[in-house]
N, CA, C and O atoms as CSV, one atom per row, in Angstrom:
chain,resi,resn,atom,element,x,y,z
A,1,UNK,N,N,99.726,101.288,101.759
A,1,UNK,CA,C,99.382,102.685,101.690
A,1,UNK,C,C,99.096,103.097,100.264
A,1,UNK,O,O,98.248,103.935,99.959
A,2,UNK,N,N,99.999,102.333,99.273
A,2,UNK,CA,C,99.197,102.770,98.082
A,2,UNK,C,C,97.928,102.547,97.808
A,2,UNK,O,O,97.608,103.307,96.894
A,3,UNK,N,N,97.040,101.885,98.140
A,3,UNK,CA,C,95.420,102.189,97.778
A,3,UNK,C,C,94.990,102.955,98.515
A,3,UNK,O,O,93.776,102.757,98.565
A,4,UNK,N,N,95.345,103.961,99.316
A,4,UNK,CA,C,94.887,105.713,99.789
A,4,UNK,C,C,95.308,106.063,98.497
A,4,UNK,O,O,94.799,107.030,97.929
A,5,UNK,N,N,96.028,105.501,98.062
A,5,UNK,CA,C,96.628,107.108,96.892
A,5,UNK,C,C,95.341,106.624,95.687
A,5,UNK,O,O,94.565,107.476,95.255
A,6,UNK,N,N,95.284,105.549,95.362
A,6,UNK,CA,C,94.217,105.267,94.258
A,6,UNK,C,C,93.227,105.173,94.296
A,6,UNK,O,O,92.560,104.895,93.299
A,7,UNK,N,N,92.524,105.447,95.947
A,7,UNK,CA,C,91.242,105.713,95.927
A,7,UNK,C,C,90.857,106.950,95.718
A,7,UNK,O,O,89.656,107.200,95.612
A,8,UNK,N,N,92.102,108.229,95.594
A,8,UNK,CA,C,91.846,109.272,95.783
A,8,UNK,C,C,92.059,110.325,94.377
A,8,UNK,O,O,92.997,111.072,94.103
A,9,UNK,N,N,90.373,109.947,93.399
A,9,UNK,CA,C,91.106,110.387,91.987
A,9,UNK,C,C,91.548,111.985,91.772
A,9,UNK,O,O,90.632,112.771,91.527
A,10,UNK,N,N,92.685,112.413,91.840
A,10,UNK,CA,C,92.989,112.934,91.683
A,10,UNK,C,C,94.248,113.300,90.197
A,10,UNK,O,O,94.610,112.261,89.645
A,11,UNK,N,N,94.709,114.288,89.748
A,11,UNK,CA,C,95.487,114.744,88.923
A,11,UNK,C,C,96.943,113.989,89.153
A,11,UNK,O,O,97.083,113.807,90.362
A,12,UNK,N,N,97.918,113.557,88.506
A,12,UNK,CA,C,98.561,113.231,88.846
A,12,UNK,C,C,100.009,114.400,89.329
A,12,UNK,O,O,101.170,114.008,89.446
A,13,UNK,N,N,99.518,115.927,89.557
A,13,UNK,CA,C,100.094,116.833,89.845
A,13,UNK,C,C,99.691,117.498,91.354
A,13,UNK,O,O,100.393,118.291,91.981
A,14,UNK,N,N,98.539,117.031,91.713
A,14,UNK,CA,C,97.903,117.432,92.706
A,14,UNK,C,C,97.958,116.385,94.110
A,14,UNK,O,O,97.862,115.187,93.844
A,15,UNK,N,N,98.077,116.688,95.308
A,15,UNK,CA,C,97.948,116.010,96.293
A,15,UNK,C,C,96.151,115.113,96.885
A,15,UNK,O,O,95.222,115.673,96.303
A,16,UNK,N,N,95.825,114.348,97.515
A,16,UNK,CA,C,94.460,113.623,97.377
A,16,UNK,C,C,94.418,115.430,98.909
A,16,UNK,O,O,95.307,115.957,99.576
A,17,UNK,N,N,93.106,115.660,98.784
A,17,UNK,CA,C,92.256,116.201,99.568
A,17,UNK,C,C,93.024,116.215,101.427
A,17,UNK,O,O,93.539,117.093,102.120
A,18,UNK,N,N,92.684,114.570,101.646
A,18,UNK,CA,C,93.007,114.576,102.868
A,18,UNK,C,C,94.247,114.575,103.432
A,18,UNK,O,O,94.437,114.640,104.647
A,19,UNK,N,N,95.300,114.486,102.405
A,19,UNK,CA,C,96.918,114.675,102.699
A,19,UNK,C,C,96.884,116.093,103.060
A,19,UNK,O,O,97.585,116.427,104.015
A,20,UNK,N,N,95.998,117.229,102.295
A,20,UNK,CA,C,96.373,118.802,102.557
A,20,UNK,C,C,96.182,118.659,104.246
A,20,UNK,O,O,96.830,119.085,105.202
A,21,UNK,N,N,95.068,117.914,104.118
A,21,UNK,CA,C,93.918,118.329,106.016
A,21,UNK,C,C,95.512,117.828,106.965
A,21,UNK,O,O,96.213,118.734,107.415
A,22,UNK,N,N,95.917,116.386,107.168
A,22,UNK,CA,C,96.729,116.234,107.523
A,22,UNK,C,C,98.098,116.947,107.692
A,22,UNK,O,O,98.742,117.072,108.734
A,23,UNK,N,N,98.415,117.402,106.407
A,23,UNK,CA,C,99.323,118.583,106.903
A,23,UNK,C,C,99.072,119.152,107.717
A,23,UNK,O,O,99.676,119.025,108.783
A,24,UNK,N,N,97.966,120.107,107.530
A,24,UNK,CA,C,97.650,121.613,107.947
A,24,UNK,C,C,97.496,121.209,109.898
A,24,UNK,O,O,97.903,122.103,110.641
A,25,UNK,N,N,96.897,119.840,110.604
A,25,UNK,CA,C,96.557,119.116,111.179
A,25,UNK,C,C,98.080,119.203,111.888
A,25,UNK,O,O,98.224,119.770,112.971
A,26,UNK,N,N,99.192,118.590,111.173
A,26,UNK,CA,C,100.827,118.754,111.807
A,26,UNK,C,C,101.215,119.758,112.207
A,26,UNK,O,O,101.521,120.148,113.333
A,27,UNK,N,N,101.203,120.307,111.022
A,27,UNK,CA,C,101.088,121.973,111.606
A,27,UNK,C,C,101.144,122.926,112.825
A,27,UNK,O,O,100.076,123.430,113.173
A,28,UNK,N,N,102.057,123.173,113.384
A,28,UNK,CA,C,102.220,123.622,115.024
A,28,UNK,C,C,101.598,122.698,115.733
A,28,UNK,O,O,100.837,123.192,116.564
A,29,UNK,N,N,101.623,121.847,115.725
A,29,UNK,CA,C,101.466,120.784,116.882
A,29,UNK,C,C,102.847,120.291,117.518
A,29,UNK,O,O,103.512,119.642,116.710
A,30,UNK,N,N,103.341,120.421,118.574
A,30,UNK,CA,C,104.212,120.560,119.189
A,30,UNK,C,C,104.317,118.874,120.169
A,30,UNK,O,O,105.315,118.206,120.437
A,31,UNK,N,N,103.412,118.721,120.375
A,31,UNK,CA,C,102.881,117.845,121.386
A,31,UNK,C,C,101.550,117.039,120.923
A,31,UNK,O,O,100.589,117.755,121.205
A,32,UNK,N,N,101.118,115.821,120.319
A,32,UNK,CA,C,99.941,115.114,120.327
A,32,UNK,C,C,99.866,114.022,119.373
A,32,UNK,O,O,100.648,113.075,119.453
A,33,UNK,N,N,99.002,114.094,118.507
A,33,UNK,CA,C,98.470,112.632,117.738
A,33,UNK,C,C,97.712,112.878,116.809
A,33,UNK,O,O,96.544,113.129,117.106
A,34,UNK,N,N,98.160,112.890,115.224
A,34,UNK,CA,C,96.939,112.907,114.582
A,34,UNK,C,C,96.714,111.441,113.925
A,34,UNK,O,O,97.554,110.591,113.629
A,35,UNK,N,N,95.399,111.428,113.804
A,35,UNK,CA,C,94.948,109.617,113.862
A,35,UNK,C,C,94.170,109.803,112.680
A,35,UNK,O,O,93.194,110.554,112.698
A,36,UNK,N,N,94.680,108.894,111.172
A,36,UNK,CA,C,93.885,108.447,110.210
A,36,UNK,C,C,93.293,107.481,110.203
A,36,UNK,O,O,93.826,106.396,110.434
A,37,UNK,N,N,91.865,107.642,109.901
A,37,UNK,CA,C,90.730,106.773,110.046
A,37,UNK,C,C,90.365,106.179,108.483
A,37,UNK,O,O,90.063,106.908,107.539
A,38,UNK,N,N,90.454,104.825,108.430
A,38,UNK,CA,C,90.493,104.305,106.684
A,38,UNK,C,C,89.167,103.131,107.155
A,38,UNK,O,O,89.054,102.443,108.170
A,39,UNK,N,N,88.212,103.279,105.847
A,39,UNK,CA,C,87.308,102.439,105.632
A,39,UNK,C,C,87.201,102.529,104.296
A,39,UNK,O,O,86.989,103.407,103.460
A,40,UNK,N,N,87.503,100.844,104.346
A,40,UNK,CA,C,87.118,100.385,102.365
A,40,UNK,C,C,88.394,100.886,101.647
A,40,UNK,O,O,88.444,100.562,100.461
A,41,UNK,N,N,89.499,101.653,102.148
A,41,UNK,CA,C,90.708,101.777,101.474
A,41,UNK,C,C,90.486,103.537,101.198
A,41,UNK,O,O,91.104,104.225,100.385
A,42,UNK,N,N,89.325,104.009,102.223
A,42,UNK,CA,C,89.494,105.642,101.950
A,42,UNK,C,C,89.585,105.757,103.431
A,42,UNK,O,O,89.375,105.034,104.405
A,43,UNK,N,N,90.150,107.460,103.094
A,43,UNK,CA,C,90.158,108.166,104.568
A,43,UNK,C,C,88.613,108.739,104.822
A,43,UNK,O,O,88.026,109.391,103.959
A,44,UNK,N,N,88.073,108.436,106.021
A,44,UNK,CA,C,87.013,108.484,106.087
A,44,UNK,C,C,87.205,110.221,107.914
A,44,UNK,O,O,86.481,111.108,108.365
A,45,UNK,N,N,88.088,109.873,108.089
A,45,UNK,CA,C,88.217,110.701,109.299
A,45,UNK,C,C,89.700,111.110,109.448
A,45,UNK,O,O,90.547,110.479,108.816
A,46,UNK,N,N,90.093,112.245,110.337
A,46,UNK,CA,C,91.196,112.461,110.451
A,46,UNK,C,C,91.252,113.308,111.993
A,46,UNK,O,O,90.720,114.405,112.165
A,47,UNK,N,N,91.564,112.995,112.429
A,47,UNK,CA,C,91.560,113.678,114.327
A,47,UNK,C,C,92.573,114.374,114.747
A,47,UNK,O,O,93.493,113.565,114.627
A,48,UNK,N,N,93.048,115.390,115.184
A,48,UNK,CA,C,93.879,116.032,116.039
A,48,UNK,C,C,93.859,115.812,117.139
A,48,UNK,O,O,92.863,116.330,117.644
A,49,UNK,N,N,94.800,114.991,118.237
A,49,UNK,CA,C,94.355,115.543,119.213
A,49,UNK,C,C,96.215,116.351,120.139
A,49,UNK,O,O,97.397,116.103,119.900
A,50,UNK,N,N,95.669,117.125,120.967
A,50,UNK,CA,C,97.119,118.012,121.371
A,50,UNK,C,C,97.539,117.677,122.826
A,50,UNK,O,O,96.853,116.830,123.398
A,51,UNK,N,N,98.332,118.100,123.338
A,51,UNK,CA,C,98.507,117.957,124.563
A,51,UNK,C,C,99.547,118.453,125.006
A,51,UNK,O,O,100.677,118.198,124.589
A,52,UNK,N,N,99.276,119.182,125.863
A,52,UNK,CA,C,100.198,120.329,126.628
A,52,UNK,C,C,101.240,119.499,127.733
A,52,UNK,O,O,100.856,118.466,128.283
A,53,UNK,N,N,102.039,119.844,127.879
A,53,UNK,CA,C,103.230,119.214,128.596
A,53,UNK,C,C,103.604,120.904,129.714
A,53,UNK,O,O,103.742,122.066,129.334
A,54,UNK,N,N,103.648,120.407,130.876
A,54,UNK,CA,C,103.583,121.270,132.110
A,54,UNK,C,C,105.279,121.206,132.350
A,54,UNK,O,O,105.982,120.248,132.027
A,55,UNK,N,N,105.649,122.182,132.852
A,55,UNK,CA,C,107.578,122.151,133.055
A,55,UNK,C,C,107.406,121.429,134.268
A,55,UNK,O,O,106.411,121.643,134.961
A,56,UNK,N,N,108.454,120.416,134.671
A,56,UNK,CA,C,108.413,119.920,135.766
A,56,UNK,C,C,110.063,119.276,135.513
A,56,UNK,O,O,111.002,119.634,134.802
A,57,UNK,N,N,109.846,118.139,136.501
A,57,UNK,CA,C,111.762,117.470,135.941
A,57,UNK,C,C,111.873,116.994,135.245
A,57,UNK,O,O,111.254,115.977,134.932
A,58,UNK,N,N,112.715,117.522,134.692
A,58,UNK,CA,C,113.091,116.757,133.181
A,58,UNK,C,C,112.830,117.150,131.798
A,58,UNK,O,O,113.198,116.661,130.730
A,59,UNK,N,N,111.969,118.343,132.141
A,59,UNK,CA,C,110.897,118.763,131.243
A,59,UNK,C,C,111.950,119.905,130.695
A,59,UNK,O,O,112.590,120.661,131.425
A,60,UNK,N,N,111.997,119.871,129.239
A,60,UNK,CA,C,112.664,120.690,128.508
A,60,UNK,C,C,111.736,121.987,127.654
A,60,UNK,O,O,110.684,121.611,127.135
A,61,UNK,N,N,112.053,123.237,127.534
A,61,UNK,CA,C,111.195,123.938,126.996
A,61,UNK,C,C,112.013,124.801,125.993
A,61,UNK,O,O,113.012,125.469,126.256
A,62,UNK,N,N,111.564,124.695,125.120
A,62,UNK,CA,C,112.172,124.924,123.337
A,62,UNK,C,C,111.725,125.677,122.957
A,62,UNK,O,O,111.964,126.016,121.798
């Protein structure tokens, strides 16, 4: 994982670009998957995907 961080020139005070997206991406997601996409040692994509969970048995609601 360290060559994400050194492909990504940044300040050494500042976070790389696609760490913010990823946050923001976690971010009330309750339920799903976010999927980093790396080519050549960069992030080239980053996906959300969500998914709702229906009450049924077993099913806990928080």
């Amino acid at each position: 994982m360290s060559s994400l961080s050194a492909s990504s020139p940044t300040s050494s005070n500042s976070l790389p670009d696609w760490l913010a997206i990823v946050r923001t991406k976690v971010e009330g997601l309750r339920f799903g998957v976010v999927q980093i996409v790396v080519h050549d040692g960069k992030v080239t994509q980053i996906e959300r995907t969500e998914k709702t969970r229906l009450g049924g048995s077993g099913a806990r609601d928080e």
